[in-house]
N, C-alpha and C positions, 0 to 999 in steps of 0.2 A: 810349333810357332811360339815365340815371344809374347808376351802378354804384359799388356803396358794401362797404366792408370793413373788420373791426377782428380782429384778431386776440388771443385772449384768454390773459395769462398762465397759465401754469395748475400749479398745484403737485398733484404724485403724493402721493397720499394716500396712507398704512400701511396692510396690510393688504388687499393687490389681491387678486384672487381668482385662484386656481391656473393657471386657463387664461385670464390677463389676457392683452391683443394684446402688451405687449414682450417677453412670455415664451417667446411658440409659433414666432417665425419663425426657419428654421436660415440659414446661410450662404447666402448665393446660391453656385448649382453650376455656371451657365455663361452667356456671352453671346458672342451673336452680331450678324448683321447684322439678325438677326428680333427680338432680344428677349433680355433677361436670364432666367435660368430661377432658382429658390428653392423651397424647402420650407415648410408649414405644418402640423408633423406628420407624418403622413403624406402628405398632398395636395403634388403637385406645381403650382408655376402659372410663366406669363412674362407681363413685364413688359415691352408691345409697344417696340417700338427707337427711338419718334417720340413727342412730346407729342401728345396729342387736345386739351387743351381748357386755357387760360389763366384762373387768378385776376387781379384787378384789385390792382395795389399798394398796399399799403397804408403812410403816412404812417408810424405807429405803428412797421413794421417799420424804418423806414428810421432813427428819430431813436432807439429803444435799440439799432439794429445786433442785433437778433435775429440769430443763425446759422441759414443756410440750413438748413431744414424736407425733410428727406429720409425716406421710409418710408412704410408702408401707409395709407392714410386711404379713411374713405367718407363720400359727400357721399348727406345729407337735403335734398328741399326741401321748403320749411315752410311752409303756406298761410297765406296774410293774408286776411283778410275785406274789407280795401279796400286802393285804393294809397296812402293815408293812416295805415293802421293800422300799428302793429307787431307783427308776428308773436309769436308768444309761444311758446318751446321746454317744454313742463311734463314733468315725471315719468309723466303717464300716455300722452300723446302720445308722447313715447319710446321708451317700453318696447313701443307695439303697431304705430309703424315700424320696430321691430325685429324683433319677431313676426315682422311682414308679409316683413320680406326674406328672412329665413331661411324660412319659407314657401313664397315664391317660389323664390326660388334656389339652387342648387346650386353656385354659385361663392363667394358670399358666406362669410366668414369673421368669427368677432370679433376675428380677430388684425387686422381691416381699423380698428378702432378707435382704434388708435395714433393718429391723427387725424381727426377729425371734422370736417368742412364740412358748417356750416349757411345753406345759398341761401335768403333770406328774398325770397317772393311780390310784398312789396309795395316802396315807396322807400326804409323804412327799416329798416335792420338787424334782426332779431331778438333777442328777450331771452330769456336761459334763466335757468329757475327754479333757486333752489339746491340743490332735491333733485335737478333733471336734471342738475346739473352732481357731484351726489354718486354718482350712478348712474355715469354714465362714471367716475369717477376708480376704482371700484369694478372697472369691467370693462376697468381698463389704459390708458383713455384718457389720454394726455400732452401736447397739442393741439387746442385749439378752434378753427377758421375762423366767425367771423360775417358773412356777406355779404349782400348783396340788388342785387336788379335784373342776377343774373349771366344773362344767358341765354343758352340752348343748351349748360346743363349739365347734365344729364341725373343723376337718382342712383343709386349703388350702388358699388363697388370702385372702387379707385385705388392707382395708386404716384404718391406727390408729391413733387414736387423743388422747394422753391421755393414759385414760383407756378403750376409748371405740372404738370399732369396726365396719367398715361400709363394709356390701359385697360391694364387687367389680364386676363391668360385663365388659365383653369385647363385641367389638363393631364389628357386620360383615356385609360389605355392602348388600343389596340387586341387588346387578348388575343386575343380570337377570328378575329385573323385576317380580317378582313373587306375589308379597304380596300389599295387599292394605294398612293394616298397622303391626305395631308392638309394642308390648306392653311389660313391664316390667313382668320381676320376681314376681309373687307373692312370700310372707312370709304365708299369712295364705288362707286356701282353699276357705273361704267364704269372703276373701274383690274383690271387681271389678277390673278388670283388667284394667291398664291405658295406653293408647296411649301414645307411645313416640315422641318426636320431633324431634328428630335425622335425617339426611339425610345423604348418602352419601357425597363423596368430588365431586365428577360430582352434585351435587344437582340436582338428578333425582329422585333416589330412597330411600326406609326408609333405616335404621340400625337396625337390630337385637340387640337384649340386654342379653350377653351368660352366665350363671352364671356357676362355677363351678364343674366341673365333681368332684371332689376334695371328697365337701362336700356331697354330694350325692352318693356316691360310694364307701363309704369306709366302709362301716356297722355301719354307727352310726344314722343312719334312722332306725327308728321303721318298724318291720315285716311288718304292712298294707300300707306302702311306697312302694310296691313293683316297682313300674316304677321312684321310685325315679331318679332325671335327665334326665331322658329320654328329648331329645328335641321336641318340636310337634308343625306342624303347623297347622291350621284349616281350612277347606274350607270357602268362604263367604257367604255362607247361613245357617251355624249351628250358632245358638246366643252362644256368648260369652259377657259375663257380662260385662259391662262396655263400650263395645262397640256398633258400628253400625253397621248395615249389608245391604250389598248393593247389593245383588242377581249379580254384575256387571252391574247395573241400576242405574244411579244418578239420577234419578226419585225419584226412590223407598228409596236412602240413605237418601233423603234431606225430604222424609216423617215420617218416623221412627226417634225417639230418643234413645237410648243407650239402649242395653238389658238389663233387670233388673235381670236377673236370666241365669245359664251356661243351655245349652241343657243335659241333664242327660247323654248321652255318652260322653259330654266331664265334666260334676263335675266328673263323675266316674275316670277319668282322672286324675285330679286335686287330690282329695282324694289320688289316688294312690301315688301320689307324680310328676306326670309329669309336666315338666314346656314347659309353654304355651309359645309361641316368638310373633304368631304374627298369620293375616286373611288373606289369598289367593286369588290371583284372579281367575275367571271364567267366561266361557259363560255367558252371562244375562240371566237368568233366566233358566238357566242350559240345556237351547236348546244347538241343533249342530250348532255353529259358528267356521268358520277357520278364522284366526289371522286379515285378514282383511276387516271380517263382524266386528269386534268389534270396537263403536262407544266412550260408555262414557271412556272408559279407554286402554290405551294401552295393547295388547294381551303381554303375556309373553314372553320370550324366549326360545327356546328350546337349551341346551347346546350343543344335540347329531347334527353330522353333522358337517356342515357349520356355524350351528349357527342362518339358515336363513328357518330353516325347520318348516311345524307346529308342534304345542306341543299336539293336539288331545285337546278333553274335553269332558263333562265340566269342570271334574276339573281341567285344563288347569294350573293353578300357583303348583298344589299340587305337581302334576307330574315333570316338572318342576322344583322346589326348591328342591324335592329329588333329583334329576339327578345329579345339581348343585353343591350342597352344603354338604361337605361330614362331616359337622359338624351336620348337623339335622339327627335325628333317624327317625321319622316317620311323612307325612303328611296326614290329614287325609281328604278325599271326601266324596262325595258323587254320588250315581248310582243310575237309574231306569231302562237306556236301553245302559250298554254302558260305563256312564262318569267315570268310575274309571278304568274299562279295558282297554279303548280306549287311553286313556291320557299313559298309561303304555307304552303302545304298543309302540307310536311314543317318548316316550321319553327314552325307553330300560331301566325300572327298572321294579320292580314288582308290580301287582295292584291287591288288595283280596276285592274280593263282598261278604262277608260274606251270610250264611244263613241266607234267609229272617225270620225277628224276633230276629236273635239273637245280637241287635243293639237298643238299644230302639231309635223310631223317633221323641219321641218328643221334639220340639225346633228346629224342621231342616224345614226352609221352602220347602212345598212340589211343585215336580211337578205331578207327581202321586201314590201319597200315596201306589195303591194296588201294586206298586213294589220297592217305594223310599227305600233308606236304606244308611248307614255312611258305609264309607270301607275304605282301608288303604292303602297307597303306601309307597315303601320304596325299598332303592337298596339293601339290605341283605339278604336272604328269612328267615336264620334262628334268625336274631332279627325281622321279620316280624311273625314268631310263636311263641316267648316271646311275642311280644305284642299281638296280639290274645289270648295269652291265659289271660291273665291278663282282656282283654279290652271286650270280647265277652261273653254275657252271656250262654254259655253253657247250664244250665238247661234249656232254654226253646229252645232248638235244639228238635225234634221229636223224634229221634233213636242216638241211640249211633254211634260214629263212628264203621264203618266194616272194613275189608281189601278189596280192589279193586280185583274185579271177573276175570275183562276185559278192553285191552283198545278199544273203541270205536274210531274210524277215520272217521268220521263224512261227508262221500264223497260229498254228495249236496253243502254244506259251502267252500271244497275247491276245488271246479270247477270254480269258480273265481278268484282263487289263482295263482300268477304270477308262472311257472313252478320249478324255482331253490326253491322257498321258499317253495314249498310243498313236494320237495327232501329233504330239511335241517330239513322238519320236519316230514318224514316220516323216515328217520334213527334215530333222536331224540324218536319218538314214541317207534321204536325197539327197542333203548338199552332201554327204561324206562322198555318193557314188559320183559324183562332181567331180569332186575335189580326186576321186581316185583313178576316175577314168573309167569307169564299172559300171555293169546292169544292177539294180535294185530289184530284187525278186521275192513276191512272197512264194515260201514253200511250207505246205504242210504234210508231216511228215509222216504222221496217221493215213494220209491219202497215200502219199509213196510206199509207206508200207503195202497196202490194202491193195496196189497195182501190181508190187513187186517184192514179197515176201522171202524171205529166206526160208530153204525149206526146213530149218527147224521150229518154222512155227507152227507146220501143221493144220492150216488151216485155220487157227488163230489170231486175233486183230493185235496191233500193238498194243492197245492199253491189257487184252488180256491176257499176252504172253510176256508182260514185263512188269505191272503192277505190282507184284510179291517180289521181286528179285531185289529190290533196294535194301528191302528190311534186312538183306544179308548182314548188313554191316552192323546191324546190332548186337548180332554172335560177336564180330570180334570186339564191340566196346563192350561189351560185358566181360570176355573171357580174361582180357588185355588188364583189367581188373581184378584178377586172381592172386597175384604176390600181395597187393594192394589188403584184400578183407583180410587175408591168410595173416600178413606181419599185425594187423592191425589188430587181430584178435588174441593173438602170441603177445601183444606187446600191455593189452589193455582189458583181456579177459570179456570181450564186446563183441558186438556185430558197429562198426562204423555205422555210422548216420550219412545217408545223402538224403537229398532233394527228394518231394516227393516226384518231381519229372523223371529221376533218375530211378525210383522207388519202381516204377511204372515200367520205363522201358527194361530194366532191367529183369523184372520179372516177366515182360512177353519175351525178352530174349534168353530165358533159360529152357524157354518150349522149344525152341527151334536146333535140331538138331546137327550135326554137322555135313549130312547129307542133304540137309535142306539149305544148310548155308553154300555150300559148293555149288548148288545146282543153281541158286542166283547168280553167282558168279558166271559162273557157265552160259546165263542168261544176259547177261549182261556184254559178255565177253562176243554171244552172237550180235547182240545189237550195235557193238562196234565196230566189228568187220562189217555187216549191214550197211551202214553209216556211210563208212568211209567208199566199200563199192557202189553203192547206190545212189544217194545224196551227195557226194564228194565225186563226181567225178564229170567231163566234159565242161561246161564253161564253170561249169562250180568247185571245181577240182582243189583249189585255193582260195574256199569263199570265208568272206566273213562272215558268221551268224552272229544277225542282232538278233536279241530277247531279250524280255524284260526277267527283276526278278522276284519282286512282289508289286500287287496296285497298291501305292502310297496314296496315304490317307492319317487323319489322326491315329495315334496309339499311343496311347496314356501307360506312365508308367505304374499306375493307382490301380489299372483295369486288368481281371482276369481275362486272358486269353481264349475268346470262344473261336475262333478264323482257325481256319484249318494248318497243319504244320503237318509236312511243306506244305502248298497250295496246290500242289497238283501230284496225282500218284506217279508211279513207272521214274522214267529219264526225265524231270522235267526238266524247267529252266537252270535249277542251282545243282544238277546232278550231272547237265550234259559234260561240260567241262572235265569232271573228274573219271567220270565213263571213258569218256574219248583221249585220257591223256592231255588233254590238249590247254593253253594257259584260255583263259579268261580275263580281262580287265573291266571291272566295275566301276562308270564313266556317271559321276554325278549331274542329273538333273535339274529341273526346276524346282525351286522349294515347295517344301512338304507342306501342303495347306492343314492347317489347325485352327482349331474351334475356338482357341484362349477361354480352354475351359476353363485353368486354374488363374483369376483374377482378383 
C-alpha cells in the first residue's frame, strides 16, 4: 500500500488552557541504556531507548526544511468508509477518541498532545475540520501529522523524534513491596526479558514499566493476541527469560544465571500477547513462612487492614500486588498445599488452583511435583475467567465441565472456624444454592468415613489412617533441592543458608525414607478414590464443597507464629483440592477484623 503524509503548519493560538501538553512536562531526569526517564506532573514515564515505529517522509518537510519535530505526540487512527474516500477528522469525533483513551488508559496523558498524528484508514490523507483543529490548539496541540496507508501503527502515546516513534511507558512505584524485580515491555515474544533499574523516589523499591492500554485494546492486534495488554506478574519461581530466580533464597539467586528460556505457561502468555512487568516475592522455597520468618528479603505488604497484617503464602508478593495495584490484571503463583489460596484469603482477592494438569509445570521450580501447579490471583472474578480461559489448557481436563448437583459444607473443616465467619458463610452458601438451584448439605466426612471405610483402612479412623501421609511431600521438597546445595557448594566452597523454617523442615525431611514417602502417597491416593466413590456420588456426584481455609483474625507481621501450620492434620481444607485433582477458587470474604495494634 501507498503511504502518504502532509504535515500541517500550525500556529498556537492565545489563550491554551492551564494544563495545555507544552506546559506540564518537567525536565527529563535520566537516561540510560533502557530509556530516557521525565515527569508529567506528578507521573513519572520512559522513553524506551530504540525507535518502534517510522513515519513516511514527507516532501513538504523537506522543501521549508522544517526543524526536526522532537517531544510528546499521540497518534489517532481515523476510519474511512472506503479506500477512496477521505477520512474526515470533525470536532465530535475528536472529542469522544479522546473520551475513549483516557478511558481506557491509564498511561495516556494530554501532555501527549504536543503532537498529534492523524493515520488515515483509507489512500488518502485525512481532512480536519476547523473546529477540530480549534479544539487542539485549545488543548496545547503545536503539531499536526496527516497521514494514511501507515501501517502497523498502532494508537495511543509516543515520544517523536523526527519521523520516528519511540513507545512510551509509565512508571508505577512498587510501594508495597511486592516484586523482586521488573522488567520491560517486550516488542517481540522470543527476545529476553530485561531488568530494569528504575527505583522508586523512597529508593526502596523497583518501578514497573506500564505500556499502553491504548495500543493493545483497540483491535489492531491480530486474533492470536488474545490477552493482548493484559498486565501480569509472575511468581519467583517460574523462569522468565532473561532473568534470575531466586525461590526467596539469595543462596540459590547468586547460584543460578539468568533463564535461558520462559516456563511454557508463561511463553503461552507472552504468545497471547500479555505483557509481563515484572517477578514476585515469596516464601523461600515456597514453604509456610509469616512475614517475620523471612530472612533474605523483606516479606511484602499486605494493603488489606492496618497495612501491618500478614499477606499468607507462598505466593506472598502475587497476592499482594493484586490487592495493591489496580492497574495489574492478573498475578500469577504457584500452589501445591495452599500457596495460592492462602495468599488470597489474607489479602481478600481471588486465588484459582486450577485443575491438576491443566497448567503445564515445566520451568516452575518444584516443591512437590505430584501436586505443584501455576494458578492465578486476581481481584475481578469475571477477568479471572477471561484469563483462564485463554491461559488453561482445557483439553487435557478429564470430563467436561457439568452443572453443580450439590452444595457440600464441609462440617470437619469448619469446626475450627471462628463462629461469625461460619455465619457469613453459611448464608453465603444458601443464597449460592438459590441461585444454583441445589440442596445445601452439611457433610462430615470423618462420619462417612467411620460408616463406610475403604478396606484399606483396616479398621482405622480417618484422622488415623491419613495424619502422616501429607508429610510425604517433604521428601520431595527436600530432595528436588539436591542440584540446588550440590552447585552451591562446587560454586562457593559452603553449605547454602536457608530459613530457619526450611532449616527445620528440611531436617525432619531427611528422616523420612523413600518407603515412607510412597506409602503416603499410596495413602493418599486411597483416600481419593474413597472420595470420589463414597462422597461424590448420587445427588452429590457434581457437588461443590464449601470450606474454609483458615479462621481470620489479626496476624501481625511483628508476631512469632505460635497457631498451628496447617491448621488441621491428614486432608484438610488447603490439601483437599490438590489430593483430588481438582481446581479450587478462593472467594474473598468480609474484612479481616484487626486490633490497630500499630498506631
Amino acid at each position: 500500500m501507498q503511504k502518504f503524509i502532509c504535515m500541517l503548519p500550525w500556529k498556537q493560538g492565545r489563550g491554551r488552557s492551564e494544563n495545555s501538553a507544552a506546559e506540564r512536562v518537567d525536565d527529563f531526569t535520566s537516561c540510560s541504556e533502557y530509556g530516557t526517564t521525565f515527569k508529567v506532573g506528578a507521573a513519572s514515564y520512559v522513553i524506551a531507548a530504540t525507535p518502534c515505529r517510522s513515519l513516511p517522509t514527507s516532501r513538504f518537510d523537506k522543501i521549508k526544511r522544517k526543524p526536526t519535530r522532537r517531544g510528546l505526540a499521540t497518534v489517532f487512527v481515523v476510519p474511512a468508509s472506503g479506500k477512496d474516500v477521505r477520512a474526515i477528522v470533525n470536532l465530535s469525533w475528536l472529542v469522544q477518541a479522546l473520551e475513549d483513551y483516557e478511558t481506557v488508559d491509564d498511561v495516556f496523558d494530554r501532555s501527549f498532545l504536543a503532537t498529534v498524528v492523524f493515520n488515515g484508514g483509507g489512500k488518502r490523507k485525512p481532512k480536519i475540520t476547523p473546529a477540530a483543529k480549534q479544539y487542539l490548539t485549545k488543548l496545547g496541540t503545536r503539531d499536526v501529522v496527516l497521514c494514511s496507508g501507515v501501517a502497523d501503527l498502532p494508537p495511543g502515546p509516543y515520544y517523536i523524534t523526527g519521523h520516528q516513534l519511540r513507545d512510551v511507558w509509565k512508571l508505577e512505584d512498587d510501594t508495597y513491596g511486592t516484586s523482586m524485580v521488573a522488567v520491560a515491555p517486550k516488542s517481540e515474544s522470543f527476545e529476553p526479558f530485561q531488568p530494569l533499574p528504575w527505583i522508586d523516589s523512597s529508593h526502596q523499591f523497583p518501578s514497573f514499566a506500564l505500556p499502553s492500554r491504548i495500543k493493545t485494546g483497540t483491535g489492531h492486534e491480530p486474533q492470536s493476541k488474545s490477552l493482548a495488554g493484559w498486565r501480569i506478574l509472575v511468581k519467583d519461581n517460574i523462569n522468565l527469560q532473561g532473568t534470575k530466580t531466586s525461590q526467596g533464597n539469595k543462596a540459590y539467586y547468586d547460584t543460578y544465571g539468568p533463564c535461558t528460556k520462559n516456563a511454557p505457561c508463561i511463553q503461552k502468555l507472552v504468545d497471547k500477547g500479555a505483557v509481563i512487568v515484572g517477578k514476585t516475592k515469596m516464601n523461600s522455597f515456597a514453604n509456610w513462612e509469616e512475614p517475620i520468618e523471612y530472612v533474605d528479603y523483606q516479606a511484602p505488604w499486605n494493603p488489606r487492614g492496618d497495612g501491618y497484617q500478614s499477606m499468607g503464602g507462598s505466593s506472598s508478593g502475587s497476592a499482594a500486588a493484586v490487592a495493591a495495584y489496580d492497574w495489574l490484571d492478573i498475578a500469577i503463583g504457584t500452589d501445591t498445599w495452599g500457596s495460592v489460596t492462602r495468599p488470597a484469603l489474607w489479602c481478600g482477592c481471588f486465588g484459582l488452583r486450577p485443575t491438576q494438569g491443566a497448567v503445564c509445570g515445566d520451568g516452575i521450580d518444584p516443591f512437590c511435583k505430584e501436586w505443584d501447579t501455576a494458578g492465578l490471583l486476581g481481584r475481578d472474578l469475571q477477568r479471572c475467567i477471561e484469563f483462564a480461559a485463554q491461559w488453561l489448557d482445557v483439553g487435557k481436563m478429564e470430563t467436561e465441565p457439568k452443572p453443580f448437583t450439590s452444595i457440600i459444607f464441609a462440617s470437619d473443616f469448619w469446626s475450627i472456624i471462628d463462629a461469625r465467619q461460619v455465619k457469613t458463610a453459611r448464608e453465603f452458601a444458601s443464597k449460592m444454592g438459590s441461585i444454583l438451584g441445589v440442596d445445601f448439605v452439611d457433610v462430615s466426612f470423618e462420619a462417612t468415613w467411620a460408616a463406610s471405610p475403604p478396606l484399606e483402612a483396616r479398621g482405622l479412623s480417618l484422622t488415623e489412617f491419613i495424619n502422616g501421609a501429607a508429610t510425604a511431600q517433604c521428601y520431595d521438597a527436600y530432595h528436588s533441592c539436591e542440584d540446588f546445595r550440590e552447585r552451591y557448594r562446587k560454586k562457593f566452597g559452603r553449605t547454602p543458608y536457608v530459613s530457619p523454617r526450611n532449616q527445620d523442615m528440611w531436617e525432619f525431611a531427611k528422616k523420612i525414607t523413600r518407603e515412607e514417602r510412597d506409602l503416603g502417597f499410596r495413602k493418599t491416593d486411597v483416600y481419593r478414590k474413597w472420595f470420589n466413590n463414597t462422597i461424590l456420588k448420587g445427588k452429590h456426584s457434581n457437588a461443590l464443597v464449601m470450606m474454609p481455609l483458615e479462621s481470620m483474625g489479626p496476624r501481625y507481621r511483628d508476631e512469632v507464629p505460635t497457631f498451628r501450620r496447617p491448621p488441621q492434620g491428614g486432608i484438610n481444607a488447603l490439601g483437599l483440592a490438590p489430593v483430588m485433582r481438582s481446581p479450587v477458587l478462593a472467594v474473598p470474604s468480609e474484612p479481616n477484623p484487626s486490633s490497630q495494634k500499630h498506631q
